[in-house]
N, C-alpha and C positions, 0 to 999 in steps of 0.2 A: 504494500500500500504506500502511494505519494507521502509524504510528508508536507506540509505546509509553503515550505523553502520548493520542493522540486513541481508543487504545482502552479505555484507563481513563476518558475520555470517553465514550466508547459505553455502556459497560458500568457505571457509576456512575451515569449519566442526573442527572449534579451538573451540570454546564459543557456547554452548545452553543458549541460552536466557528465560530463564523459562516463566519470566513478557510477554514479549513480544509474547510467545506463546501462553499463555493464552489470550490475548488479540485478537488476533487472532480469536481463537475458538468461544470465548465471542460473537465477532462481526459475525459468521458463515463465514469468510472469507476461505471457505474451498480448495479451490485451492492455495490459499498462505499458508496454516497451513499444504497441503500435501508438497510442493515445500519446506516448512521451513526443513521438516523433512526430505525429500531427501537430504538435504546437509548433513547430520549424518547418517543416515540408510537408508535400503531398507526393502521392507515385507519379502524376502527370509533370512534376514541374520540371524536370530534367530526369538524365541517364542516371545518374548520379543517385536521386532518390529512389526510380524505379529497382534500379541494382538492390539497395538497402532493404528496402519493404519487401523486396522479391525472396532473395534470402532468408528474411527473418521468415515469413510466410512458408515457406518453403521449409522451413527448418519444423515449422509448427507442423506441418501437416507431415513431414518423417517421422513424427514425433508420435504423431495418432497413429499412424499406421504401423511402428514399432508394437505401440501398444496393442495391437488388433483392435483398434477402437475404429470400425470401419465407420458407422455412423459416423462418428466426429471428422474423421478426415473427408470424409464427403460434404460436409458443413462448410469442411476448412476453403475445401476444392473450387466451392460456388460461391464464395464470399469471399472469401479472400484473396484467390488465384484468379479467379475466374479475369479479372481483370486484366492480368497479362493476355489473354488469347488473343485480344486485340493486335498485339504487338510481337509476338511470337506461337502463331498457331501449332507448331511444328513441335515447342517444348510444352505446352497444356497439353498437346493429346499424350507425351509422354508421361508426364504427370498423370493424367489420369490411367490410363495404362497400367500405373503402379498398382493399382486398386484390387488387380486382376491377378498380381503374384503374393502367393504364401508369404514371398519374404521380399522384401522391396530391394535387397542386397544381389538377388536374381540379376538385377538391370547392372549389366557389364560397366556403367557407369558412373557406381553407386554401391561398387561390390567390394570399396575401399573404405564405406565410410562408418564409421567405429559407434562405440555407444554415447549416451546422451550425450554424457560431461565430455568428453572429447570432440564433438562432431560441435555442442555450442561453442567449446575455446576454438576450434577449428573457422567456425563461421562469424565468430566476434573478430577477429584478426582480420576478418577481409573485410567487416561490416567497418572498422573504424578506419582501416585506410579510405574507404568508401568516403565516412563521414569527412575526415581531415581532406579531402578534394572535392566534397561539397561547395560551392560557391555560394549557397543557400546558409551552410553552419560552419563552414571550415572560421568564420571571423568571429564566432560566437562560444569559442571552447574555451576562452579565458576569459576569465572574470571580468567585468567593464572598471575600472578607476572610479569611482565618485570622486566629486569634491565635499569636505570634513562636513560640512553646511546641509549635503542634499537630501537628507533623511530628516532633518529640523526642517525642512523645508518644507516636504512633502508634506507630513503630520502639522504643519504650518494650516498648509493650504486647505487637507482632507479637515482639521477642526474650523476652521471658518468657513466653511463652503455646511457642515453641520448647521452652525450656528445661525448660519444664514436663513435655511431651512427650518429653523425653531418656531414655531406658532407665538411663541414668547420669549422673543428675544431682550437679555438682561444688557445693560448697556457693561456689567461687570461680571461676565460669568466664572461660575467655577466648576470647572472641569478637575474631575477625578480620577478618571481612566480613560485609557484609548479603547480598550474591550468590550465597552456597551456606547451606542450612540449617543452621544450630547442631547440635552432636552432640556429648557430653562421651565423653569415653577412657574405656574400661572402668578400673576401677580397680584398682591393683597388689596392695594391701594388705587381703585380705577382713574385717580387725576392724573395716575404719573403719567406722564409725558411719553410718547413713543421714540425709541433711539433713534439715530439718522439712519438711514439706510445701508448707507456704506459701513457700519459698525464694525469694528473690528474686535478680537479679544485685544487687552490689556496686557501691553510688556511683552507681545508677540509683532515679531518682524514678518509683514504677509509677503511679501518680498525680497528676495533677498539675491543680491547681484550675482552670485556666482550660479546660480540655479538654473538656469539657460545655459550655461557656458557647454558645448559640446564635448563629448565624451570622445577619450581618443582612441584611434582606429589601433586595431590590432594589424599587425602586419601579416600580410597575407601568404599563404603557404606554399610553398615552392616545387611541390614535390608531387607529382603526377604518377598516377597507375602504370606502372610497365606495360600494362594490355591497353594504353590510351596512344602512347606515344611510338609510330614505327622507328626504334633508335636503331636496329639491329640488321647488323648486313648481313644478306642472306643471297643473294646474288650479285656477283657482278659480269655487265656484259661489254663485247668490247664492239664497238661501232666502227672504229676503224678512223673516223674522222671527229672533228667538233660536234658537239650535239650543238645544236643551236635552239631546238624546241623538242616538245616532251607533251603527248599528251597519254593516260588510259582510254581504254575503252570503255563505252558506258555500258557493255551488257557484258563481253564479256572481259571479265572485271581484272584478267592479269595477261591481255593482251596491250602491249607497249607501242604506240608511233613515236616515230626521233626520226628528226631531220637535221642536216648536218649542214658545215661552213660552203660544201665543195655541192650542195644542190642533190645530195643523195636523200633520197629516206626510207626508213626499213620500219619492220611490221616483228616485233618480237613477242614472243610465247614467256615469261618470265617465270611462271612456275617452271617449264623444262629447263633455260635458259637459251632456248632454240630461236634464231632469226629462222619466219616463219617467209619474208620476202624483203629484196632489198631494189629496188629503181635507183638508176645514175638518171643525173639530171641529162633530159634531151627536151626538143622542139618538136612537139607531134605533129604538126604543121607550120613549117616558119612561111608560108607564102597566106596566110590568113591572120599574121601579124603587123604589126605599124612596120613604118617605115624607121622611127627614131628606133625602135625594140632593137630590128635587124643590124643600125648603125652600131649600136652599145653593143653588139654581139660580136661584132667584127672588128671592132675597140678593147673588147678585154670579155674572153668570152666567159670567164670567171663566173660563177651562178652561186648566193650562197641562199639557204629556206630561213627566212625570218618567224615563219609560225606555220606552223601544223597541228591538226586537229581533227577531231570524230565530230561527226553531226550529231546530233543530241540523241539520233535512237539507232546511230554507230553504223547505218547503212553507207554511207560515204564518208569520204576524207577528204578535206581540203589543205594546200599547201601552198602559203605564200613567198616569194621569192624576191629577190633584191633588186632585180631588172622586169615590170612591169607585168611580170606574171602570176596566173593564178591557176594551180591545175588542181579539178577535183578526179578521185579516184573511186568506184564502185567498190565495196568490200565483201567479199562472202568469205565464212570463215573456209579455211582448208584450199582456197583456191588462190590465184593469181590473182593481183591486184587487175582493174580494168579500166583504161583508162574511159571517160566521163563528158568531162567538159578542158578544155582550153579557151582560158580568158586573158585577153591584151590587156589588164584592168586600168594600168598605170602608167602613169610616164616616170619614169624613176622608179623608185625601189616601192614593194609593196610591202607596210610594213606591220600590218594585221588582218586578220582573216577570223569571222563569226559568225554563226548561223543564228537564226529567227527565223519565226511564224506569223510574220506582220497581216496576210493576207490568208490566214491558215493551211498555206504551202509551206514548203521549204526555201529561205531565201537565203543566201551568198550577204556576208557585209563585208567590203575590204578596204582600206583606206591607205594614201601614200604618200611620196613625197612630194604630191603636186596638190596639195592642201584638200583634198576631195576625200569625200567617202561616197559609197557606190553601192548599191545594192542591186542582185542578181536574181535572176529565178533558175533554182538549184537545176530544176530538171530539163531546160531549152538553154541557159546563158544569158538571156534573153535584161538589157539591163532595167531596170525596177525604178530607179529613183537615183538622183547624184543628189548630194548633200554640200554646199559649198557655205565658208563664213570662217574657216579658220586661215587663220595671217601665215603660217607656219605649218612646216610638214606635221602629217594627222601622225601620231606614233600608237595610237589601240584606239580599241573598240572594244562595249561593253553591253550587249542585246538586254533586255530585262522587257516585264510586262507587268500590268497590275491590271486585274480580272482581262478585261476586253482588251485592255488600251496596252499598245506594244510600241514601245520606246526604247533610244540607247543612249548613251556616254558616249563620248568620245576627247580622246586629250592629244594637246600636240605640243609640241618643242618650243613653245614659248609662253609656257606653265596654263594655258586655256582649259579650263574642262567644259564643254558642253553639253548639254541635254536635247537630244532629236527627237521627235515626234514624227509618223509618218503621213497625217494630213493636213502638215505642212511644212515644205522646205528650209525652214528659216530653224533656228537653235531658240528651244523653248527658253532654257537658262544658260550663263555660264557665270564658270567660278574658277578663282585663283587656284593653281594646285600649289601642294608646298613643295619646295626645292625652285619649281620654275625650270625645271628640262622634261624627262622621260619620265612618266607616268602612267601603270597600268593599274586598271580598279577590277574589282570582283566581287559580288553578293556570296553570300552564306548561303548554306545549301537549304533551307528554307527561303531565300527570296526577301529577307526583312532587312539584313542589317548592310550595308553599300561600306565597303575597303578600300583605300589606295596608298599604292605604294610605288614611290620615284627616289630619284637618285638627281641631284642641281650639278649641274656642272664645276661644282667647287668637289663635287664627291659625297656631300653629305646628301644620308640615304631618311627618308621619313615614310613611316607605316601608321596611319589614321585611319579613325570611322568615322563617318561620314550620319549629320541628321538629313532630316528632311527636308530639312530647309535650306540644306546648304551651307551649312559651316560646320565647322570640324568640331565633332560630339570629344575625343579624346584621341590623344598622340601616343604612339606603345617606343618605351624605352628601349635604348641597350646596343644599336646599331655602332659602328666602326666612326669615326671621323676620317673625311677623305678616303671614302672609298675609291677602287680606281677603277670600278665598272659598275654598272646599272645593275643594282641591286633588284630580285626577281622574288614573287613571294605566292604563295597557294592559300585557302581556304578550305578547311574540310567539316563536316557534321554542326555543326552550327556552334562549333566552338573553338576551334585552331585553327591560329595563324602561322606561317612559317615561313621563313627567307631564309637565301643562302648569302652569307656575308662574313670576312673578314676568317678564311679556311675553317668556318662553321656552318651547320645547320641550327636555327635559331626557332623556337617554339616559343608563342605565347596563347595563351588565356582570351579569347575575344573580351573576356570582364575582366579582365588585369594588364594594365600597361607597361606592368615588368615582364623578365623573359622569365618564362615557366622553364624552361629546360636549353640545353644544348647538346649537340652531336657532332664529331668530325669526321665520321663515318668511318673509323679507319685509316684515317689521312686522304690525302690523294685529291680534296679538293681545290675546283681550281680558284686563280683567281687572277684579274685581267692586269695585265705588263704593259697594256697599252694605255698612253696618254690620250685621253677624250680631247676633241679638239669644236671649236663651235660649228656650227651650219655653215654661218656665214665665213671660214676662211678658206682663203686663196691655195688651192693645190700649186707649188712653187719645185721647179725642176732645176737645180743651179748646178748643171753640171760640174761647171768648173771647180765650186767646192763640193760637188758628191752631197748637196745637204738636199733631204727631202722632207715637207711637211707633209706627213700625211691624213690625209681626212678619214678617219673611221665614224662608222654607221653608228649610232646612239643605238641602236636596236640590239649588241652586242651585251652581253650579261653574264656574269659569274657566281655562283655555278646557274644552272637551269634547275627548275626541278617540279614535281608535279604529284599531289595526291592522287590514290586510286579513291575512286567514287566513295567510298567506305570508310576510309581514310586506314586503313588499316598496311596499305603499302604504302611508301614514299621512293619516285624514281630522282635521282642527284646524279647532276654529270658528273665525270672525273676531269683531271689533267692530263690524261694517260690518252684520249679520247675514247674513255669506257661510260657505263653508266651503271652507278649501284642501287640496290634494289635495298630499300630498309623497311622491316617490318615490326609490328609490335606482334603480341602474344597469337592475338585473332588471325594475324598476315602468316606468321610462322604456320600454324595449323593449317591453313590452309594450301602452303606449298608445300607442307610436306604429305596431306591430302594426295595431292597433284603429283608426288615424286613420286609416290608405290603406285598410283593408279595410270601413270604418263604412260605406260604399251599399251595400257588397255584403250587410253582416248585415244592414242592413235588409228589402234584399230579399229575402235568404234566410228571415229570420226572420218575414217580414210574415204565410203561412200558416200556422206555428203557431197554432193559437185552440182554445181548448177552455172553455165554462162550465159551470161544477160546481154540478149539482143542489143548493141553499140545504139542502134537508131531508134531504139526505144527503151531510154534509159528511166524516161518519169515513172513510164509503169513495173522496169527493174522485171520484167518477166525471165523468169530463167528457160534459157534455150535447153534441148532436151541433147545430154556432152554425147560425144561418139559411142560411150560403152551402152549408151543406150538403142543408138542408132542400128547399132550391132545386132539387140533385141527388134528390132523393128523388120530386121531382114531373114531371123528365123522362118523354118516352110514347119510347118505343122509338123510334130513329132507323137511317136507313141512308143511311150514306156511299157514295157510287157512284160519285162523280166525283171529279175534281182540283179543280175551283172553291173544294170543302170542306175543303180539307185545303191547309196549305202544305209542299210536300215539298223536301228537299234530297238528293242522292246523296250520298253520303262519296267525294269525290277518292281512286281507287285508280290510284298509278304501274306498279306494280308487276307482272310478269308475275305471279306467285303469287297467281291467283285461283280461288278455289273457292265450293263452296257454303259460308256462315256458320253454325255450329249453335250457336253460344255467342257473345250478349254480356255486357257488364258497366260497368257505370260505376263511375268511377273514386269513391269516397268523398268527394273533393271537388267533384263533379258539374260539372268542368273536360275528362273526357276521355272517352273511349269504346274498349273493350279488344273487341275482335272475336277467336273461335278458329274458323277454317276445320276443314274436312274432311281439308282436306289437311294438320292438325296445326299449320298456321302464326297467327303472333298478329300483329295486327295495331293499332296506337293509332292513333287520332286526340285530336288535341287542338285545342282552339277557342282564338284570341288574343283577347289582351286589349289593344284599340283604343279607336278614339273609336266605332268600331261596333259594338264590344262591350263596355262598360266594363267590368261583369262579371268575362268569363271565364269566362262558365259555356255551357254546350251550349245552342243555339237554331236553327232554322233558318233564320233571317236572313243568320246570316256559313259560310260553310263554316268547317268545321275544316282544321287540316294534318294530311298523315302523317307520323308520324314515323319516319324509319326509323336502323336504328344505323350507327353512322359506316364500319363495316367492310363494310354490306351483308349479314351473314349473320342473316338473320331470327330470330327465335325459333319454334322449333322441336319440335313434344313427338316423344316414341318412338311409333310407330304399332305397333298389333298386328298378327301377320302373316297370322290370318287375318281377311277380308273388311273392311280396315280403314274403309271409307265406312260402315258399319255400327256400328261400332264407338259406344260412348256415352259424347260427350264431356263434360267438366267442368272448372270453373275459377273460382279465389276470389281474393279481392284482400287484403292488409293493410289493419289500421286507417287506417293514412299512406301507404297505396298506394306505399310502398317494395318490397314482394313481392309476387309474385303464384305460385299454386301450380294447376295445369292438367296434364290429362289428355286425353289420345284415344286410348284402349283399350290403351296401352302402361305404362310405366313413372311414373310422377309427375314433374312436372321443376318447380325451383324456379328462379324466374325472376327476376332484376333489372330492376327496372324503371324503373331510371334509367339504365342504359347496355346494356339490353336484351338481357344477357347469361343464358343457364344458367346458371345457378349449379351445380345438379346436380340427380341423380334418384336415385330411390329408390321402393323398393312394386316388386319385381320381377314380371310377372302368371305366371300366373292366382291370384287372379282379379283383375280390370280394378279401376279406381276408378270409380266413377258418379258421385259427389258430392262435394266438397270444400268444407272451412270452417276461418278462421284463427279461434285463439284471441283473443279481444277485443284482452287485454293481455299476450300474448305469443309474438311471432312465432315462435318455435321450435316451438311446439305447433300442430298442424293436426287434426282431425277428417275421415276419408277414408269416405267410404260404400262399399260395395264391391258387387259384381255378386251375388255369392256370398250376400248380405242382412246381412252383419255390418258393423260400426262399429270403426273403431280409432282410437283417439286414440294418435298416434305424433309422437314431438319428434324431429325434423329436424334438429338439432347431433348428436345422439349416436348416429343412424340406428337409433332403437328403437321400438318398438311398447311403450307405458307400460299400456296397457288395450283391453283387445278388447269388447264391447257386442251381444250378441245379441238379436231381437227380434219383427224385422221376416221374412216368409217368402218373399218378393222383394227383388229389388237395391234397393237405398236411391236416391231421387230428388231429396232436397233435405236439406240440413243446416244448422242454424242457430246458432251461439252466442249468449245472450242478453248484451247490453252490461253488465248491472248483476250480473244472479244467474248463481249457480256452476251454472248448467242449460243442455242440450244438447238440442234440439228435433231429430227427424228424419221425414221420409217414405219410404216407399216404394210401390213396387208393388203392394200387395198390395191396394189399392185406390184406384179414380181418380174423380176427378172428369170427369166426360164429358157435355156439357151440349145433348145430341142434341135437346130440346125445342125449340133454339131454332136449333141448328148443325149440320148432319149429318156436318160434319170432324169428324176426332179434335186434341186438342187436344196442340202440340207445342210449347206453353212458355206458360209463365204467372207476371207479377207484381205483389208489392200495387206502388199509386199510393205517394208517398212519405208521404203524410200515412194511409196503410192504410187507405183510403176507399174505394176502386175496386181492381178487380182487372184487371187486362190478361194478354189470352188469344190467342197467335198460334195459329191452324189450319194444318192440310199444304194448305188447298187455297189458300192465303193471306189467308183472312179473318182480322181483329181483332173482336176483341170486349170490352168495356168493360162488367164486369159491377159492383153492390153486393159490399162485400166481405162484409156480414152475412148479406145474402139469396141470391147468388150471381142477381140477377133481373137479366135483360140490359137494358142501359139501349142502348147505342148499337151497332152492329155497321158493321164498315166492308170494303167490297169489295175487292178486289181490283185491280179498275178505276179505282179511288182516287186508288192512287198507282204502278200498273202500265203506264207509258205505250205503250211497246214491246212489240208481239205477239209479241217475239221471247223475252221475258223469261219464265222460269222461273218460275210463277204459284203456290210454296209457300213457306210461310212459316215458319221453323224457329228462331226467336228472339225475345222483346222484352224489354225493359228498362225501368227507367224512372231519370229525372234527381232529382238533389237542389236542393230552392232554392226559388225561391216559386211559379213555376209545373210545371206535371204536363206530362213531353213523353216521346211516345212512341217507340218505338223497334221495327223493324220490317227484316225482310229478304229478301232472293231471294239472288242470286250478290252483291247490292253490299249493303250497311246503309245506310237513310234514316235521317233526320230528320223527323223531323212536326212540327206545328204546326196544331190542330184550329182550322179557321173556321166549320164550321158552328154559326150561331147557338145554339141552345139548348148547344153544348159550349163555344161559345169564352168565356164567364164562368167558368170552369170549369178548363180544361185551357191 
């Protein structure tokens, strides 16, 4: 229980009491240790607090579940956790998950963590680094100073402010105690006089000068989460030349562009440490360029890239150059860059490049040395708008928007910052920058808070935030004096800043103008030898004394450097012309992720290819590559025998065997989910050996069964009438943690890590036909129904949110699309039935992974292998194929297909194979 002292703690949100929260925890007084920490924070107000409340919360509900106090930890779940799912749906459903194991130490993640008293000292230790980098409490953990006075002060003010209040107020009161309210005596005498208003007690100062005076600041804490800050080198790559620009990629998140002095730029893979493509600078066309371009070319044909960069949703690349050019590039991953567009944009050096959505396309912004900025349309070239009003070369450009309204910055070399609107030409505001040379600005990755940072031709470098109004909210400490190159700086998560200056990486606080940290990465950074010299001076050749002045670009910077989206990598050039890769805890994790599973993404990744028709680059359509062309010129084949095919049975132990009407592969293309007739599910899963390095489905290695440790299978509800009849269905989660299945009975939701029920639900009539999980959120499923309607119904609250009419037959297949908010369905109302070429009816059918090919099992057990465009049958396979036993049941009522680089099909009677096509014209192929 509080004390007096820690609840005017609480509730003051003056003093965090460290001792006493600790004590707290110690004791598991978890509802006082949440209420302590409401009087200072909430979970919404930053990382910082979410982290803190998440833990403690988390710790409470290990706590119940230690106990087998199942009720209680389900209380914990929906009240208190519940709130994360918001922000991590991936770690609640593991959470709840727990619910479902005997011992919660089961979860390989969690099989370290020890009893009470250890797992609280264990969890207090990261709670209070937590708190001490709070920006919210870190300045309230030591005690505030009073001045001697402010407690006579206070009790000054609290008995007059009484008195005042008194029904009968004594012009001479007497006060006895502080512990019951003041109250004067009704008075004896009705002549007396009423005091003045303003009355005050007697021999009491109501005022007293020091009592205002501000309390002083604790200094603030220096010291950042190892898992905050990328300080740690984890690769370094070597380019070969200057990096000059550095951007990630926005999706995928540890793919590297660097552009260099000498006009090159490459495309790096940084968890491998692989250059994934490298371009020397050329002229895709010089006879569709200016005339001055050509002159400068034949003058010095020298090319260096001033900035490079991914379009915001990383479908192209733009790269601007020092001579008047601007080339964007088409990106698919695994492929050759392509080239896009070529733009004359500039006269002189172009010396920034930015994308926007001004007209909700994609637009080009670039601006140069001929005072212009210029807007382009990404997908023709076609120019959009020129912006003129700056005196002096434009040095950046800075896109932003607020709701509708889509606006930029722009700053130029003789300290100007402007503000551009695009429904009209003219610069809405402008503002001094500090230093008065090279200046680049940047928002927070929320879009609220506006950065700049330049470098004055004296050297001194200034990093400020920027209000809205246009002058500078706060200046951040700590930079070099006289630097000798244009200081470069990043923005990452809506709370780091960081430049490279003075053979340091320098980190600050967006709420602290001291430097939070430093890094030297290891040495090796560089930093500029060259003298800046102004715009205005004269390039002077004196041969006779050999003296030359030379004019260098202000666009030049040491080091370069650039957050990944997440901020969990940091790319910094070198000196060496390399570039080092620093991460924090999260960034390590995930390239070492990336290092044990690097053959498999290759492999997987190696069939992606797509080339995007050159003359129709807006709509980015991908041309269908030659290995496909190759499919296109197959003659109709037929498989008959075993020679042509490599087949594997799936090992079944188990008495529970029936006919297979439903398979599915697992999303990681590692397992294979079988649903019998007789309602039971059955996995296999392939090891991952020296014979299968992989991990993925082949028919080389069999797979295992897996079955669950208690024996009792999974199971759906069967209808009770003619349930062999019955039409089954079954969908897998994103991370193949759930799986939700049907056979004619009730819905049942499955675990599929410990192979449990979870529960049912969808009482019939009528059946479900179809089943499909929400992309991004397993709660929500999409159920077809017999009856022809669609329900989209969430599974936590056991509701139906939307019903969908449409179709005049039961629904046959359902699809959520990964990206768009849209909901594909089939049904019966019309079928595909490909008798020209099959006389079966066709009893399952799916695309190839790459939606190339169609695979079609029949009832009398042919496959067929058709175009997915033309639906023309390319390959058909017997029965006889892979049917070795006259004894076997010769219908086929399932197939599938595997995820990864090659197409492998899947196929059944009473057991599920494996294939593996040899016949010649398919095995390039499949």
């Amino acid at each position: 229980m509080s004390t007096p002292n820690e609840m005017l703690e609480q509730e003051s949100g003056f003093y965090f009491n460290m001792k006493h929260f600790e004590d707290l925890v110690q004791a598991g007084e978890w509802d006082e240790v949440d209420r302590y920490l409401g009087g200072f924070t909430t979970v919404e107000d930053n990382r910082h607090s979410m982290k803190i409340f998440f833990e403690i919360r988390k710790q409470k509900y290990l706590e119940a579940l230690d106990r087998h106090d199942r009720t209680k930890a389900v209380d914990i779940l929906m009240k208190d956790l519940k709130v994360f799912e918001t922000y991590n749906q991936e770690l609640f459903q593991e959470l709840t998950m727990l619910l479902s194991l005997e011992n919660f130490r089961q979860n390989e993640q969690l099989s370290q963590h020890g009893d009470t008293k250890s797992a609280r000292t264990t969890m207090l230790m990261e709670v209070k680094e937590l708190i001490k980098a709070n920006p919210l409490i870190r300045d309230k953990l030591t005690f505030p100073t009073f001045n001697d006075s402010r407690l006579r002060a206070l009790i000054n003010q609290s008995l007059n402010w009484q008195h005042h209040l008194c029904k009968n107020p004594h012009p001479n009161p007497e006060i006895k105690t502080l512990f019951t309210d003041h109250s004067c005596a009704a008075p004896t005498n009705e002549t007396r006089a009423p005091p003045p208003a303003n009355a005050q007690l007697v021999g009491i100062d109501h005022q007293i000068a020091n009592s205002e005076r501000p309390m002083k600041k604790m200094k603030t804490s220096q010291v950042a989460e190892v898992y905050d800050i990328p300080k740690t080198v984890v690769r370094t790559l070597n380019q070969g030349s200057n990096v000059m620009s550095l951007d990630f990629h926005p999706i995928h998140t540890t793919i590297l562009l660097v552009g260099t002095n000498v006009g090159d730029i490459g495309v790096w893979e940084v968890g491998s440490g692989e250059r994934l493509t490298h371009k020397k600078f050329k002229v895709w066309d010089i006879t569709t360029c200016s005339l001055p371009f050509q002159a400068s070319l034949t003058n010095d044909a020298t090319v260096s890239v001033n900035r490079c960069l991914w379009s915001p949703e990383g479908s192209i690349l733009g790269v601007a150059f020092s001579k008047h050019l601007v080339q964007i590039y088409a990106f698919n991953l695994n492929e050759e860059l392509r080239q896009h567009l070529e733009i004359d944009a500039h006269i002189g050096s172009v010396n920034d490049i930015a994308f926007s959505y001004p007209k909700k396309t994609l637009s080009i912004i670039t601006c140069g040395d001929d005072k212009a900025i210029k807007v382009w349309d990404a997908s023709t070239g076609q120019k959009q708008y020129t912006f003129e009003g700056h005196e002096a070369p434009v040095y950046s450009v800075c896109p932003h928007f607020n709701g509708s309204i889509h606006f930029f910055f722009s700053t130029s070399t003789d300290d100007k910052i402007k503000a551009w609107s695009y429904d009209g030409l003219r610069s809405r505001v402008a503002y001094e920058a500090p230093g008065h040379w090279c200046t680049t600005m940047a928002y927070s990755a929320d879009g609220t808070r506006l950065f700049s940072c330049g470098t004055s031709k004296d050297g001194d470098s200034h990093l400020v935030e920027w209000n809205e109004t246009g002058t500078i909210k706060q200046t951040y400490n700590g930079f070099r004096k006289h630097s000798l190159g244009v200081v470069q700086f990043d923005t990452t998560r809506n709370r780091f800043l960081v430049a490279g200056d003075e053979f340091q990486i320098k980190f600050w606080d967006m709420d602290n103008t001291d430097i939070l940290t430093t890094t030297d990465a290891n040495g090796g950074l560089p930093v500029s030898s060259l003298i800046y010299v102004s715009f205005s001076c004269i390039f002077l050749a004196i041969q006779t004394l050999s003296l030359y002045a030379i004019l260098i670009s202000p666009c030049q910077a040491f080091p370069q450097l650039r957050f990944q989206k997440d901020g969990s990598l940091l790319a910094v050039t070198t000196s060496d012309n390399g570039i080092k890769i620093l991460a924090n805890a999260d960034g390590q994790r995930v390239l070492r992720m990336l290092e044990v599973s690097r053959s498999v993404s290759k492999q997987s990744n190696s069939n992606v290819k797509a080339v995007v028709d050159s003359t129709k680059a807006a709509d980015v359509k991908p041309r269908i590559p030659e290995e496909t062309e190759r499919i296109r010129s197959w003659k109709l084949t037929g498989i008959v025998n075993v020679g042509h095919l490599k087949t594997l049975r799936l090992p079944d132990s188990t008495s529970a065997v029936s006919k297979v009407v439903r398979l599915i592969y697992t999303n990681s293309g590692c397992s294979l989910l079988a649903l019998g007739s007789n309602a039971v599910h059955k996995l296999w899963q392939w090891p991952c050996d020296e014979r299968n390095p992989s991990g993925k489905s082949t028919a080389s290695v069999a797979p295992q069964l897996r079955q669950p440790p208690n024996g009792i299978l999974m199971t759906n509800e069967r209808s009770d009438n003619n349930p062999e009849e019955a039409t089954a269905c079954i969908a897998l989660s994103k991370n193949d943690s759930y799986a939700t299945s049907a056979s004619g009975g009730k819905v049942s939701l499955l675990n599929m890590r410990n192979f449990k029920v979870i529960t049912t639900f969808m009482p019939t009539p009528p059946a479900a036909t179809s089943l499909a999980f929400h992309p991004e959120d397993n709660n929500m499923i999409a159920a077809g129904m017999e009856d022809s309607s669609i329900l989209i119904y969430n599974i936590q609250i056991d509701e139906v949110k939307i019903k969908l009419k449409g179709h005049q037959k039961k629904i046959t297949g359902l699809a959520f699309s990964p990206s768009l908010n849209v909901l594909v369905s089939a049904g019966a109302d019309a079928q595909w039935s490909p008798k020209d070429t099959l006389s079966a009816s066709v009893s399952s059918a799916t695309f190839s992974c790459d939606s190339l090919l169609v695979y079609a099992a029949f009832v009398d057990g042919a496959v067929g292998i058709f175009e997915a465009d033309s639906l023309r049958l390319h390959c058909q396979i017997a029965p006889s194929a892979y049917i070795s036993s006259p004894g076997d049941e010769q219908r086929c009522y399932s197939c599938g297909r595997a995820t990864g680089r090659r197409l492998k099909m899947k196929t059944c009677s009473a057991f599920p194979e494996q294939w593996d096509l040899h016949q010649p014209p398919l095995r390039h192929r499949l």
